[in-house]
N, C-alpha and C positions, 0 to 999 in steps of 0.2 A: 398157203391156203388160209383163209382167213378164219378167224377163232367164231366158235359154236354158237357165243354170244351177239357175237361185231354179225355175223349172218342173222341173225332172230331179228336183231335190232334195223339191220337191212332191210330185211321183208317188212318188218312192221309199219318204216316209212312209208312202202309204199300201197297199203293199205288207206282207206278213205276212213276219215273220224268215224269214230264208236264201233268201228268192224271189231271184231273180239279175236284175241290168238287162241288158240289150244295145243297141245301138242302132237295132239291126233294130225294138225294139218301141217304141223311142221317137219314130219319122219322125213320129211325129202333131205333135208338138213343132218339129222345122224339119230341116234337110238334115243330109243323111250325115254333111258335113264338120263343121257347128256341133256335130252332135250330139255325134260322135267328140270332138271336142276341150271339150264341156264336160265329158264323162264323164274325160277326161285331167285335166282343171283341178280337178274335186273330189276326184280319188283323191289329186292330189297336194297337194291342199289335207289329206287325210285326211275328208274329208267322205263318201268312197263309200270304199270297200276293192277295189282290181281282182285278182281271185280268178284271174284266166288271160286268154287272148287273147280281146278281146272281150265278157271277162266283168265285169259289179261287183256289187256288195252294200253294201248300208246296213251300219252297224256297230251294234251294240247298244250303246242307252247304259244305263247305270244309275248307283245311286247311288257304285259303285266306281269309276266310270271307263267303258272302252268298248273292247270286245271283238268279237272275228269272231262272227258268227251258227253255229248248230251246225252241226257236218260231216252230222250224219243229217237237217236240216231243209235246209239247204241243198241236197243229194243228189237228197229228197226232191222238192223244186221244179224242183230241173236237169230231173229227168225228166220230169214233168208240164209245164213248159214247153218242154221240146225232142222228148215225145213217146218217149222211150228207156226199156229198162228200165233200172235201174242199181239192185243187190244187193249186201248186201255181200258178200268174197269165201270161198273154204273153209276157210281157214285163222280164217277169226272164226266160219263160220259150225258148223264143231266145234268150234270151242269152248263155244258157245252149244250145243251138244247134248251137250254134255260127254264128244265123242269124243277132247280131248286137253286137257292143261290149259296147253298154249302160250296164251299173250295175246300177241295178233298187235303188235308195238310202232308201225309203220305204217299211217295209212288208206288200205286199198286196195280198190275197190269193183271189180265186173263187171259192163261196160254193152253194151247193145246196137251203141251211137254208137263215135266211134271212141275209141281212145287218147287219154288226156291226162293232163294235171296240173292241179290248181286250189291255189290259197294260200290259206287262212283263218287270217290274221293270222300266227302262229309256223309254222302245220302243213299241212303240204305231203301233198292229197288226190290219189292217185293213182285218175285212173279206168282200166280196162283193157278194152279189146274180148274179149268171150267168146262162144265158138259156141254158138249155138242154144240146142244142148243143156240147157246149162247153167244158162240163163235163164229154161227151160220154164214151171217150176213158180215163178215169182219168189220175192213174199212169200208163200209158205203151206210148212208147214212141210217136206212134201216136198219144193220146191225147196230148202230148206236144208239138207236129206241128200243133193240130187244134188249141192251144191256141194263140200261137206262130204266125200263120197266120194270127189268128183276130185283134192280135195286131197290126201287119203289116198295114196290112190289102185288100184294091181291088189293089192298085195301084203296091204294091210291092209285091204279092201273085206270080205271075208268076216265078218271078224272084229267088224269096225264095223256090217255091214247085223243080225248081229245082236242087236247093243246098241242099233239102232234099232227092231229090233223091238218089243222090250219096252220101249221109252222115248216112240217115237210110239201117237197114237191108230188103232185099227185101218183109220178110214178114211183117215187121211195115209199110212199105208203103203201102203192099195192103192191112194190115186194114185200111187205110185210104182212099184210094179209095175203098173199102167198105161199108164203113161210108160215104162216101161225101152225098147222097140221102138225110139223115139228118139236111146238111148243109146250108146256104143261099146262093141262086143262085152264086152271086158272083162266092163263093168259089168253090161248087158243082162245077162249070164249069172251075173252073183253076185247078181243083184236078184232071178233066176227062183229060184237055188240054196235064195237066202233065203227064197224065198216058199213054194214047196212043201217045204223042211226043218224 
């Protein structure tokens, strides 16, 4: 039978980049404790990457050497295996609508799960717990204007709902005036302001 580790390492191949291990999905394999500490013995061997508590990842090899898997594929599978939304946050996500030309210099996403931090290799992913709200609309673009807005926020919401007017498709804006009800007054009322002005 093959050793504890040479199995982890197994399964881990055949996983698709940035998918995360835990231990929790490895019991098929053998107990808590063996597991725990094989996933300890290959990150410090460098054979997994431990991305946070709990967490690991295969590293990418290539012809250059070997690297963290990407922060939006990795993200991407955090959620889908843990079940959470997780988005990136307002500050990237006006960017990406070209409500400011700041480039957020941190990755910092908004998840439904709680707080944390992950490490992929040099860069340090911040996740952050965000309300409801916020997370409504996830990936479609009107989520990206509710994020994008809060970032803003009261002051500059006006001004910004209506440079999404004429930048989103007419029916991504009225998921968003659909959604506003959900919103904090604030916004609800510059979303209404926008829609019938």
């Amino acid at each position: 039978m093959q050793r504890l580790t040479e199995q982890i390492l197994a399964h881990a191949e055949g996983l698709p980049e940035g998918m995360p291990l835990t231990a929790k999905g490895l019991l098929h394999l053998g107990s808590r404790a063996g597991v725990d500490q094989a996933l300890s013995r290959l990150a410090e061997r460098g054979q997994l990457i431990r991305a946070g508590r709990g967490l690991y990842l295969r590293p990418v090899t290539s012809r250059f050497g070997t690297r963290a898997p990407s922060v939006e594929q990795t993200v991407e599978a955090l959620a889908i295996q843990r079940g959470e939304v997780i988005v990136p946050n307002g500050a990237a996500a006006a960017n990406e609508l070209g409500l400011t030309t700041q480039v957020p210099m941190r990755s910092v996403y908004l998840t439904s799960g709680r707080s944390r931090t992950m490490s992929l290799g040099k860069q340090v992913v911040e996740l952050r717990h965000a309300p409801r709200w916020q997370l409504a609309l996830a990936d479609k673009p009107a989520g990206q204007a509710v994020r994008a807005l809060a970032w803003l926020g009261p002051e500059k919401a006006d001004l910004a709902l209506n440079a999404l007017k004429r930048k989103l498709p007419p029916a991504a804006f009225m998921e968003l005036v659909t959604a506003a009800p959900q919103f904090p007054t604030w916004l609800a009322r510059s979303v209404s302001k926008a829609a019938h002005g």
